[in-house]
Legacy VTK file of the C-alpha trace (Angstrom):
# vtk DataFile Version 3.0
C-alpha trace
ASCII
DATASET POLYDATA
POINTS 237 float
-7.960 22.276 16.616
-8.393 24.783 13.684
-11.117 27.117 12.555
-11.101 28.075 9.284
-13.451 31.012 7.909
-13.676 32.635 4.310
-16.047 35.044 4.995
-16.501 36.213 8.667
-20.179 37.396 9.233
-20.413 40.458 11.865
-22.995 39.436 14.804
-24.842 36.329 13.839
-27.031 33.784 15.528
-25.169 31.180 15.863
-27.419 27.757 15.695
-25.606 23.722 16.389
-26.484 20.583 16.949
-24.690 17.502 16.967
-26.293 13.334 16.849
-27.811 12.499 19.302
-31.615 11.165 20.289
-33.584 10.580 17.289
-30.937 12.561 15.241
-32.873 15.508 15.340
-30.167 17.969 15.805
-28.667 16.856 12.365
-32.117 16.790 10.985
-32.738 20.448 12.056
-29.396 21.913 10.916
-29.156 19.956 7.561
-33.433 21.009 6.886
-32.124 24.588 8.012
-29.094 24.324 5.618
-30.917 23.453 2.623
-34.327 25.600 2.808
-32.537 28.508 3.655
-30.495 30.688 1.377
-26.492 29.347 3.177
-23.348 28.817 1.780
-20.489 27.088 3.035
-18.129 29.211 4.936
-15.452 27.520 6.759
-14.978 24.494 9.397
-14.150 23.391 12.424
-10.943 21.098 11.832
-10.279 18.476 15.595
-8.250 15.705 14.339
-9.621 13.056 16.776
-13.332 13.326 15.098
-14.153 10.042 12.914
-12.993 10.350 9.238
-16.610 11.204 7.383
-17.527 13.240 4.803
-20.917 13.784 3.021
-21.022 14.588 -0.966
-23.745 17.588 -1.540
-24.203 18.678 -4.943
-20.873 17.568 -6.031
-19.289 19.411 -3.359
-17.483 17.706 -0.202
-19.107 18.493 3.329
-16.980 18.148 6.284
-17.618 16.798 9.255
-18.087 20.192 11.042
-18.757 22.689 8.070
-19.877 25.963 9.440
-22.693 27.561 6.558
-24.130 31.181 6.768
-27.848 32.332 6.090
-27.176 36.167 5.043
-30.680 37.171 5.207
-30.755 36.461 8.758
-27.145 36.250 9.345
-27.166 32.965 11.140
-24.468 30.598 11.077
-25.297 27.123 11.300
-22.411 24.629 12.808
-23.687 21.572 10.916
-22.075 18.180 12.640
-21.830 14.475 10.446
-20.461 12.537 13.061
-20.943 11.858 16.876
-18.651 13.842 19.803
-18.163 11.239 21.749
-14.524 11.578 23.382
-14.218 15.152 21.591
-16.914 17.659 23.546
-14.787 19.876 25.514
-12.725 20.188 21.930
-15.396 20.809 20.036
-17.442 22.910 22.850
-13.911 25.223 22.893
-14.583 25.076 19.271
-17.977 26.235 18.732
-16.922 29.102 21.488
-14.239 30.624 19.830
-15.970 30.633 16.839
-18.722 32.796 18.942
-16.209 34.505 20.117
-14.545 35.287 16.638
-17.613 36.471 15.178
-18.945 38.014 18.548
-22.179 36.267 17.891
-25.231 37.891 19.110
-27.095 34.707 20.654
-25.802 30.788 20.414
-29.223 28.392 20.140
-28.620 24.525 20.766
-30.524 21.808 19.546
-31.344 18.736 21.441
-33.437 15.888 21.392
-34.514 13.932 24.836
-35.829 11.064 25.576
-39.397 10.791 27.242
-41.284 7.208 27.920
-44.936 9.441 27.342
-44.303 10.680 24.232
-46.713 9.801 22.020
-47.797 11.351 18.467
-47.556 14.655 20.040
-43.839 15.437 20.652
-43.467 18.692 23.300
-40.754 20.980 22.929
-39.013 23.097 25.831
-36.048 25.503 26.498
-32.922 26.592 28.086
-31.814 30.436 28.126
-29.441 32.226 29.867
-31.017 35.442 29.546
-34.138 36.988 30.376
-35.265 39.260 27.171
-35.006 35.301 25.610
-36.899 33.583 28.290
-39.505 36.149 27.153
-39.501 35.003 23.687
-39.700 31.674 24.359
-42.819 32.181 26.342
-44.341 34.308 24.114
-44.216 31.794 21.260
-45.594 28.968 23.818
-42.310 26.960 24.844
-42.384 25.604 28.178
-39.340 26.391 30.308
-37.503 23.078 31.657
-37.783 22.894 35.445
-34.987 20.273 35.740
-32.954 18.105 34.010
-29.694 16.882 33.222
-27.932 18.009 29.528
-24.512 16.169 28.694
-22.647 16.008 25.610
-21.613 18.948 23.501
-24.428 21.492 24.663
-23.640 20.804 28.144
-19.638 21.648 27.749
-20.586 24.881 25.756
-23.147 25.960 28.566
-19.867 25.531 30.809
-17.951 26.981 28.082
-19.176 29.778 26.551
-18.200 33.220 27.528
-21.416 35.101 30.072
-21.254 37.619 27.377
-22.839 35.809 24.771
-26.372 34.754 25.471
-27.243 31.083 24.822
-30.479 29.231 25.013
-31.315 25.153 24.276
-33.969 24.163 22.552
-35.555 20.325 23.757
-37.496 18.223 21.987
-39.301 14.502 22.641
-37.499 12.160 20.655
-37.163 8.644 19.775
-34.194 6.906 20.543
-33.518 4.556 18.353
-34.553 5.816 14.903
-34.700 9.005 13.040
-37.416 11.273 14.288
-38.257 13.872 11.598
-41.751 14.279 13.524
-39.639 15.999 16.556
-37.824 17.553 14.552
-40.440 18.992 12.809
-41.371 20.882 16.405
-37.800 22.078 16.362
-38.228 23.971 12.891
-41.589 25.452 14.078
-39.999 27.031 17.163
-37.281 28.559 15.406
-39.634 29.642 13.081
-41.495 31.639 15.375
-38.705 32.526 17.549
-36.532 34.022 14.678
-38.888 34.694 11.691
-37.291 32.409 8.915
-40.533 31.690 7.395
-39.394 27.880 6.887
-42.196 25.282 6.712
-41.728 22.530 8.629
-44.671 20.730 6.351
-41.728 18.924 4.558
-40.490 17.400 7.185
-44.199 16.199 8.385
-44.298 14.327 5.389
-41.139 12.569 5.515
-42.382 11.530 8.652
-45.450 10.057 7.520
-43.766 8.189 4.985
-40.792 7.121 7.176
-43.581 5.773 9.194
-45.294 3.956 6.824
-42.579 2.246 5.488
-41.395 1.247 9.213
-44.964 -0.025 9.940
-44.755 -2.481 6.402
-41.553 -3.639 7.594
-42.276 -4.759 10.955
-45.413 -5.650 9.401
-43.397 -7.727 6.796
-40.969 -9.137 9.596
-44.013 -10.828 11.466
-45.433 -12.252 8.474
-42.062 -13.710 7.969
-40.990 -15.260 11.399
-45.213 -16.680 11.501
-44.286 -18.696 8.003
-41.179 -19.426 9.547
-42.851 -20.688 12.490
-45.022 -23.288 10.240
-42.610 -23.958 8.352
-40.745 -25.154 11.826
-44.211 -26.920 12.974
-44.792 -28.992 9.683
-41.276 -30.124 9.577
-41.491 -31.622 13.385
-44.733 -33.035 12.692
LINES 1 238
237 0 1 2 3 4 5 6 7 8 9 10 11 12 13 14 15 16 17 18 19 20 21 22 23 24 25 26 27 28 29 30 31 32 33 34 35 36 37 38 39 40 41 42 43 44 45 46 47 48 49 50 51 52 53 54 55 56 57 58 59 60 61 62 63 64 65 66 67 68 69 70 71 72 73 74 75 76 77 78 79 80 81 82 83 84 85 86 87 88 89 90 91 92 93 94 95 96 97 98 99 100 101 102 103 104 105 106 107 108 109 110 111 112 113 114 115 116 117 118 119 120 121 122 123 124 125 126 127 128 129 130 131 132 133 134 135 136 137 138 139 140 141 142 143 144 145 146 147 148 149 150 151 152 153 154 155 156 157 158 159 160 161 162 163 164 165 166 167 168 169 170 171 172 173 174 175 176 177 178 179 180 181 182 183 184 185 186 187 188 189 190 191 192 193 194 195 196 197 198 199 200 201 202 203 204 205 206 207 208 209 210 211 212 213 214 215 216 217 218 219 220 221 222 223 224 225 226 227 228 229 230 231 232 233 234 235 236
């Protein structure tokens, strides 16, 4: 494992996310990438992650590219591929890089599954220290009672050294498809929690639409397997 950094930011927020339900974590760090003011920094090199990278503006992103917001001085570890097989590498990772730029506060992103979801996805959190549990209330987060977290956020809540505050934000998320609704709700809280003054009306939108099309399609299929289904019927008869 390698870390590479070309400019090394004093005290940041740290912010990461990696796949997972509804692919909200990549939504929220590649929204956060792009409507804030970042530029590439460095990465996190783990030679057993998948070979991916993603082309940006004619410039190569790899598959853990570390970007920095200067105005706010958050670092964002943004993630193209799944962990699977690779979290306590990448959790070691993401915690010396903490440790390297003796970040102020780490924030996770997650989304989790809930069978009551609805249109109306609800957001909660995770912190490790009081003055953040305050926050959180303050802006109207509920505080999870229970649960269990795996993956990459649960290694780095292992991980992490007590010294460096951390805090997860959750949010309701559908499994199977990408849910820029949830993370939508993700945005807002960060929003209010650190002051970016980033709308998260963009991602509303692509929501809508991403519905839309989704509803025409399955919309679409059944109209197609009902023809089918005549088309079956008239032959027999």
């Amino acid at each position: 494992m390698e870390i590479t950094l070309k400019k090394v930011p004093k005290n940041p927020i740290v912010i990461e996310g990696f796949p997972g339900h509804g692919l909200v974590s990549t939504i929220v760090t590649g929204y956060l990438v792009d409507h804030l003011r970042t530029e590439p920094i460095g990465k996190i090199w783990i030679p057993e992650l998948k070979p991916i990278v993603a082309i940006q503006h004619s410039e190569i992103i790899n598959p853990l590219e570390i970007f920095w917001n200067k105005e706010h001085n958050i670092v964002i570890v943004q993630s193209l591929t799944g962990a699977s097989g690779v979290e306590w590498k990448i959790a070691q990772g993401i915690s010396d890089l903490c440790k390297k730029l003796k970040a102020k506060e780490l924030i996770s992103i997650e989304g989790i599954a809930s069978p009551s979801m609805g249109n109306n996805p609800k957001t909660y959190y995770y912190a490790s220290d009081m003055k953040m549990k305050r926050k959180f209330e303050d802006i109207g987060v509920r505080t999870v009672g229970s649960g269990i977290v795996v993956g990459v956020t649960a290694a780095l809540l292992l991980k992490l050294p007590k010294n460096i505050p951390s805090s997860c934000i959750f949010v309701e998320a559908e499994l199977g498809m990408p849910d820029s609704k949830a993370a939508a709700e993700i945005i807002k809280v960060l929003d209010d929690y650190l002051g970016l003054k980033v709308s998260y009306k963009p991602l509303l939108k692509k929501a809508e639409k991403f519905e839309e099309n989704l509803k025409r399609l399955i919309t679409d299929s059944k109209s197609a397997h009902k023809r089918q289904q005549l088309k079956d019927i008239n032959y027999l008869g």
